[in-house]
C-alpha positions, 0 to 999 in steps of 0.5 A: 560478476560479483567477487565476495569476501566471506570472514569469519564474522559471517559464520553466525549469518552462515549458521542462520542461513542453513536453518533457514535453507528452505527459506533460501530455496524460496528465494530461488522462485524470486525472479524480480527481487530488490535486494537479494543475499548472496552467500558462499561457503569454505570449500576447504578448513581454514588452517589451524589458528588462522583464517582461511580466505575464499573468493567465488566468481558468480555468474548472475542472471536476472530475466528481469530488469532488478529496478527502474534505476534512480532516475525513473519512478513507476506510478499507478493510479486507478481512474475515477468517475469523472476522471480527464486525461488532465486530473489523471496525468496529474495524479500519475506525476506527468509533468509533460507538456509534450506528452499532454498534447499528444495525449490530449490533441493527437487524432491517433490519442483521441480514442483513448479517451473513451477508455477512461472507464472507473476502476481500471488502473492506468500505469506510467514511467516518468523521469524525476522531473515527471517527463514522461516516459511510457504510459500503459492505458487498459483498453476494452476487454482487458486483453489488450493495452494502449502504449505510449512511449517515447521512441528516438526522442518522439511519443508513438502509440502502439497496442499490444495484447497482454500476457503477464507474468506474476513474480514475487517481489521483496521491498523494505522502507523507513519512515522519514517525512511520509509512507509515499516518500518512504514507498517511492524512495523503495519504488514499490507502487502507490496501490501497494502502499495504499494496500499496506495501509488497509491491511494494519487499518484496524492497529495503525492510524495512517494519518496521525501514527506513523513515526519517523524511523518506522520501518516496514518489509514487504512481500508482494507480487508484481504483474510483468509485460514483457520484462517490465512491471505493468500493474501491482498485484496483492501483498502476500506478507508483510510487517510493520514497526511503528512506535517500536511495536511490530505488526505483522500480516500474512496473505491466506486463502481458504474456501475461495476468499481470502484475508490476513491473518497475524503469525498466529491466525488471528484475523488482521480484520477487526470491528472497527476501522483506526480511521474514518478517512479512506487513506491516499497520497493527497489526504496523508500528505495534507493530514500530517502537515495540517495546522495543529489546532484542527488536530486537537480533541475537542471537549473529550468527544471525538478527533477531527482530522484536517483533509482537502474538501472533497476527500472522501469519509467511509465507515469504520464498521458495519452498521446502520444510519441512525441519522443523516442531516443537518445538526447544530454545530455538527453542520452535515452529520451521519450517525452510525449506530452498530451492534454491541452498543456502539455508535460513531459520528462523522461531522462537518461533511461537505455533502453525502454519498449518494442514496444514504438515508436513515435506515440503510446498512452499512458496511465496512468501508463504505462511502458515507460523504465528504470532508468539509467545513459546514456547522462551526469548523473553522476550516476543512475537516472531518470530526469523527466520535466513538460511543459506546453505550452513550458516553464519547471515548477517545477512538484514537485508544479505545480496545475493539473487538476482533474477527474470529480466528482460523479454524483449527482444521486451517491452522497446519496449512496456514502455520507451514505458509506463514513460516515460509512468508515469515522467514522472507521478510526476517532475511530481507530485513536482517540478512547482508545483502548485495544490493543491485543498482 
């Protein structure tokens, strides 16, 4: 039970509110929010001059848990090609030497090992300390999950088949250190913040931009087994405020694809990529605490970024390889040429993905090697060059050219969702909240 005050000083919240009741009967499909406005209204005039007081009982009634509470961190991490139990507890922050040995010694654990299939997305709860609590392993065929919890002080294995829940879920964070310092404190998953990162890719360099004091609201949804949050779904709205510029992004579906368009529907996508490293917890943390001498241009022609060996380089637009080898100073090279008059040059790789050679299409995304140290680099680093027509510009400031808009047969649809959408990120970031902990 919750008793709340309502003063006069709220009427402008009140007002605000009624113009946005369709925007509150949203709110009443979100079954999983993190923070959630309660309001309530005058039943009677205040007196003449003077201010009427109302105090409300409300009854409230969650199905779900509303939060992990301040001592337990959700954590998921897809598995890789070559990924060990050992490299994927690390990567989900288990520091359990209990739960290790039974994972990894156990004759009831030792079949879970050949489910470690690249792509499945593997969850886990832990205490602050990395203790672990429940871990949820995908089993063959996607109908069933290996768990393993802790149960009267002793670590069991059960199988359950899977039944998921979707709901929708509210979050907001501010930059301090990092965006995972930011995303853990506001426990919202790694995948959503690594989806954040792709969906202002093309407006946003995750590695170098983020500001302390930037802020971002989001609107995602969130796969529940059985009252608790098993695997993140897709970011349905969300905005982001960095260096006091606001971008925002809303999830829309048309023809059977999907894409994220601005509040006016024009596509998020652009030509090319801010940043030519794929985005992840290790290299965000490395890159923003890298030695700054690494992180300086060098003669006007490109922008190197600092990153462990090994982490991986992609593509910031679609194009073909005009040259991979070895160049001079450049050591281990790929050159991209694009349409437009546009090349890019990816420099000092450690090595190259597979099967890369002259000639090949490329697309967005794409893998093309490795960070590493070949040629003159004085210590791991990806050097990255933009070119347009010939000439070196600075491709951290360089305009790009976008992807075609919504047509304008989609655009009502489109307006009348991304109102909705629009309406929820204003309320989670202005509107007085009651804040469950």
């Amino acid at each position: 039970m919750i008793k709340r005050r309502i003063l006069n000083h709220r009427t402008r919240f009140l007002e605000r509110l009624i113009r946005h009741r369709w925007a509150l009967a949203a709110l009443g499909s979100l079954s999983a929010l993190s923070m959630v406005a309660a309001t309530a209204v005058p039943v009677a005039s205040p007196p003449p001059g003077g201010q009427q007081q109302v105090v409300e009982q409300l009854q409230i009634q969650a199905r779900l848990p509303l939060q992990e509470g301040p001592e337990l961190f959700f954590r998921e991490e897809t598995i890789e090609r070559g990924d060990t139990f050992g490299s994927l507890l690390a990567r989900l922050g288990i520091h359990d030497d209990e739960a290790q040995r039974f994972i990894l010694s156990s004759p009831e654990a030792r079949h879970l090992h050949r489910q470690l299939v690249a792509g499945r997305t593997v969850s886990a709860r832990t205490t602050a300390s990395g203790e672990l609590v429940n871990l949820h392993v995908p089993m063959a065929g996607g109908e069933t999950v290996a768990v393993i919890e802790r149960k009267g002080g002793m670590l069991r294995l059960s199988e359950h088949t899977l039944h998921y829940e979707t709901h929708q879920v509210m979050k907001s964070g501010e930059i301090r250190s990092s965006l995972f310092g930011a995303t853990d404190a506001a426990g919202i998953p790694d995948s959503i913040a690594i989806q954040m990162a792709e969906i202002f890719s093309s407006d946003i360099d995750f590695h170098r931009d983020l500001r302390r004091g930037d802020r971002f609201s989001l609107v995602y949804e969130m796969q529940y087994h059985h009252g608790q949050p098993a695997r993140s779904g897709r970011i349905l709205a969300a905005e982001f405020i960095n260096d006091g510029k606001t971008y925002q992004a809303f999830h829309f579906e048309q023809d059977g694809k999907s894409a994220y368009y601005d509040a006016a529907g024009k596509s998020r996508k652009k030509a090319f990529l801010r940043s030519p490293l794929e985005f992840s917890r290790v290299t965000s943390g490395f890159s923003m605490r890298f030695h700054p001498i690494l992180n300086t241009w060098r003669a006007h022609k490109g922008v190197d970024y600092g990153a462990p060996i090994g982490t991986r380089v992609r593509a910031t637009g679609d194009g073909v390889v005009e040259f991979a080898g070895k160049r001079g100073g450049y050591g281990n090279l790929v050159i991209l040429s694009h349409a437009g008059g546009y090349q890019t040059y990816y420099a000092h790789l450690n090595g190259f993905a597979k099967g890369l050679k002259k000639g090949s299409r490329i697309s967005q995304g794409d893998i093309l090697g490795y960070v590493g140290k070949t040629g003159w680099a004085t210590g791991p680093h990806l050097h990255y060059e933009f070119h347009i027509k010939g000439s070196a510009v600075n491709p951290l400031s360089v305009a790009v050219p976008t992807a075609l808009p919504l047509s304008p047969s989609q655009q009502p649809r489109f307006q009348a969702q991304a109102r909705q959408q629009l309406a929820l990120l204003e309320l989670l970031q202005d509107t007085p909240t009651v804040r469950f902990e």
